[in-house]
C-alpha positions in Angstrom: 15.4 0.5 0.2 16.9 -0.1 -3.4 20.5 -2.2 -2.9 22.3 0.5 -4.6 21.7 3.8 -3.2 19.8 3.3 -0.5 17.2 5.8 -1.1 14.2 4.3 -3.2 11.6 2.5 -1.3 11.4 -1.3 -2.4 9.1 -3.1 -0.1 8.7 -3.9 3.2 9.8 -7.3 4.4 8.3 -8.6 0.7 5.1 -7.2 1.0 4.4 -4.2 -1.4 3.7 -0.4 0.4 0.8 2.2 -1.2 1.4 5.6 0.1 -2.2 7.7 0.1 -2.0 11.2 -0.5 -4.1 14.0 1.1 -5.6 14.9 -2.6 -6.8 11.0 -2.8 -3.6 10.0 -5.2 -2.1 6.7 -4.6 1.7 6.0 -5.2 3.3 2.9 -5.0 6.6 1.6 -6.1 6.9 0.7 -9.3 7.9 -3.0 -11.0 12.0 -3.8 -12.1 13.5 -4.9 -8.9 10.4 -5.7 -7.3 7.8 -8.7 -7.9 4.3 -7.9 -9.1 2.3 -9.1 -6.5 -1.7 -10.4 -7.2 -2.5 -8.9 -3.9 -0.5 -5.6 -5.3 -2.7 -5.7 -8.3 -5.7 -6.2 -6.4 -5.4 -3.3 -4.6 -4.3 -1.2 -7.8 -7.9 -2.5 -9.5 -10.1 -1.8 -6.4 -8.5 1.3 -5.8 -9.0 2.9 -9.6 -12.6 1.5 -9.7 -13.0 4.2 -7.0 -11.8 6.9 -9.3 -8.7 7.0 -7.1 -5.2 8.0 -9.7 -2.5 4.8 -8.9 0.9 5.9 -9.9 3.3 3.3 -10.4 6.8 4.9 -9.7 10.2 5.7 -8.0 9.4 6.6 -4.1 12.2 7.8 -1.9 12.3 7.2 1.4 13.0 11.2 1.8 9.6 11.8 -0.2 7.7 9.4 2.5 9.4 11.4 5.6 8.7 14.7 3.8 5.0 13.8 2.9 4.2 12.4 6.3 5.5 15.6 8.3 3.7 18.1 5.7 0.7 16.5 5.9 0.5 15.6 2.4 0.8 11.8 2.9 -1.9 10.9 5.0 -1.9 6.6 4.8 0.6 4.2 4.1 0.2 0.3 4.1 1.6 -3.0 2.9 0.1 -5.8 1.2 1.2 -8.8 0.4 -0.3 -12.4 0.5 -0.2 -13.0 4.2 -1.2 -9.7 5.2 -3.5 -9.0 2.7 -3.3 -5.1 3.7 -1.7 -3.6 6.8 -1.7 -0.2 8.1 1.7 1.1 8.6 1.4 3.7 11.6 5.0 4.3 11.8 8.8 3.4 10.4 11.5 3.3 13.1 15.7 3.3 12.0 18.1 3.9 13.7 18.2 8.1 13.2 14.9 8.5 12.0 11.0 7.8 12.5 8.3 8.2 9.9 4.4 8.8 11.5 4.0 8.1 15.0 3.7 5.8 17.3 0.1 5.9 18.3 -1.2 6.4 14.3 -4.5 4.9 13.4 -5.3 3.1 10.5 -6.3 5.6 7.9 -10.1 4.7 6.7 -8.7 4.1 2.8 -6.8 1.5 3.9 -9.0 0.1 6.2 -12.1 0.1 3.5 -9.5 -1.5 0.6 -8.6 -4.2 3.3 -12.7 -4.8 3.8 -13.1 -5.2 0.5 -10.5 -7.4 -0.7 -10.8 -9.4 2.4 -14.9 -9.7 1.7 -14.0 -11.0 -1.9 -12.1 -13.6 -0.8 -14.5 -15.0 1.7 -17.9 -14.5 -0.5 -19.4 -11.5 2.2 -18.9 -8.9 -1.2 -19.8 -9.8 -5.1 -16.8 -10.9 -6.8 -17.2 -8.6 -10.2 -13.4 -9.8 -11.1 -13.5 -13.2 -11.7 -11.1 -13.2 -9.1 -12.4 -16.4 -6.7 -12.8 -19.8 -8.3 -14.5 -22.8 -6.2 -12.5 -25.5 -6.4 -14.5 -28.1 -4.3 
């Protein structure tokens, strides 16, 4: 969470978070104390070339727990370098959880991670210009 009111999702552990929503939007948090991320924009560009609406904004962490209990948040994930995309099931402190403990990776997340991941080993066309051989 933000350093100064606790109550705006950041990231999580330096890797960015995407929250899905049940009508197919996409939130994530947006850019100022945060670093753009290539993997972050990756995701952004794969995910609007599938007619998917990306909105780059303030996220409380009160807006995840609500979302996730109505039903209207239906994937969340991280991505970052490392962990290209990983599903995020469920968010334990100390009094509260977020999703549950036996979630499964929602199939948006698990597609996005596919493609990316197929991208960078040459197993899916590259239309980007994203992969350069160096050798």
């Amino acid at each position: 969470l933000d350093s100064e009111e606790q109550t705006w999702v950041e990231e999580l552990g330096g890797m960015n978070v995407f929250f899905v929503y049940r009508d197919g939007r996409i939130v994530t948090p947006a850019l100022g104390t945060i670093l753009e991320g290539i993997t972050r924009s990756s995701v952004i560009r794969l995910a609007e070339q599938r007619g998917h609406v990306v909105e780059e904004r303030r996220f409380s962490i009160d807006e995840w727990r609500q979302g996730v209990e109505s039903g209207d948040i239906v994937e969340a994930f991280a991505c970052g370098t490392a962990a290209v995309i990983t599903p995020i099931g469920r968010l334990k402190a100390r009094d509260f959880e977020i999703g549950a403990p036996d979630a499964e990776p929602g199939a948006l997340t698990l597609s996005l991670r596919e493609e990316l991941t197929g991208i960078q080993y040459g197993r899916v066309a590259d239309h980007h210009g994203w992969m350069h051989r160096l050798a």
